[in-house]
N, C-alpha and C positions, 0 to 999 in steps of 0.2 A: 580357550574359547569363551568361557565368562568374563573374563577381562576383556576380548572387545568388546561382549555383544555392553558389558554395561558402562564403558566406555561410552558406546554411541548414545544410549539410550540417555547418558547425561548430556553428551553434548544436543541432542537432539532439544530435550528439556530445557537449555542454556537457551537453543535460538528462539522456541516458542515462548520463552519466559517475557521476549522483549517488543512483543505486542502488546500494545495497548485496548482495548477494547473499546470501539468507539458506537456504535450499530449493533442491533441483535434484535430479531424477530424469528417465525418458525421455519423462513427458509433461508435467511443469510448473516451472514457474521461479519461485519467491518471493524480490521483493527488497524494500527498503525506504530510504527517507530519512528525514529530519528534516525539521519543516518546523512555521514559526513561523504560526500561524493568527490571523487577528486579527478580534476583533468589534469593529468602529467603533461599532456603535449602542451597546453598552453599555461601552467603553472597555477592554474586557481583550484579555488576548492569553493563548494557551497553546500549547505547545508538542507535534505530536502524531507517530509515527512512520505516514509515508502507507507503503501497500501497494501494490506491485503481485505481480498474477500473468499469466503466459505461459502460456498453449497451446502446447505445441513437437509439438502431434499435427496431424492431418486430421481428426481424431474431435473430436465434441461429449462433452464432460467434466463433471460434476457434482461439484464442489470445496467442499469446509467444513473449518471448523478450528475451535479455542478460542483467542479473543485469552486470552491470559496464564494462569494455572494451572487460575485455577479454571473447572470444565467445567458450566457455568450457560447455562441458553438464553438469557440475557442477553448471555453472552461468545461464544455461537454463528454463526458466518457462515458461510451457505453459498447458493451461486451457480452458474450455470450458463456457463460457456465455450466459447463457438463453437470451431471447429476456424481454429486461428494467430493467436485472439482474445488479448489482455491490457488487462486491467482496472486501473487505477491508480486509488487512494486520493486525494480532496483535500481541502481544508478546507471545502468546499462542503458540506451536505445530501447524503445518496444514501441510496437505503434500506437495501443493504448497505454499511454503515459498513469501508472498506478502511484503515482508521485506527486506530489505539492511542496513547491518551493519555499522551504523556512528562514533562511538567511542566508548571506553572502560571509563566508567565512576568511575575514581580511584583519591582517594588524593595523590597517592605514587607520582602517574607521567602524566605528561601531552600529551596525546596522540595527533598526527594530527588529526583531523576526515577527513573523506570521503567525495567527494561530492557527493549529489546525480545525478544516470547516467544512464539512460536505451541505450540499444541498439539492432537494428535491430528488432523494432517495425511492426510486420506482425499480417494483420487479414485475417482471410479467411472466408467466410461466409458458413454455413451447409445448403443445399437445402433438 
């Protein structure tokens, strides 16, 4: 039973390890990784930075920001977080896209990547 339980507890440790810390105030925590995405059915792969954010409140919180400069309601997310709720970005489908796009991952050609970049980081708390 020790060998699972400290099994998990490392791997656990291993996935937290590979957040990046990018945001931190008294009610949320924005971090981010890299993370290589791949579409089998049509043979690509690209490169995107997944999101996550923390609830460090009791309170239900109402979070949006602008992926990258430009403030287009295309580049808009915004979501609602339970109280000690965190939301993580994956390569999957979701409606709020917790993802920003870093590079196209190809031997043809070498792309610039992205840097990662949020903008106009608003919380509002829900009474």
């Amino acid at each position: 039973m020790k060998i699972i339980f400290l099994t998990l507890a490392f791997a656990i440790s291993c996935l937290l390890k590979d957040w990046i810390p990018y945001f931190e105030n008294k009610e949320i925590e924005i971090s981010f990784k890299t993370s290589l995405c791949e579409d089998v059915q049509n043979g690509v792969s690209f490169e995107y930075y997944l999101i996550q954010v923390k609830n460090k409140t009791e309170e239900t919180l109402v979070v949006n920001f602008y992926l990258e400069k430009d403030k287009t309601e295309e580049n808009k997310i915004a979501f609602v977080l339970n109280p000690l709720e965190v939301k993580r970005g994956s390569c999957d489908y979701q409606p709020n896209q917790l993802r920003l796009f870093k590079s196209e991952n190809s031997t043809k050609k070498i792309a610039a990547s992205k840097k990662f970049n949020l903008n106009n980081i608003n919380i509002i708390e829900v009474y």
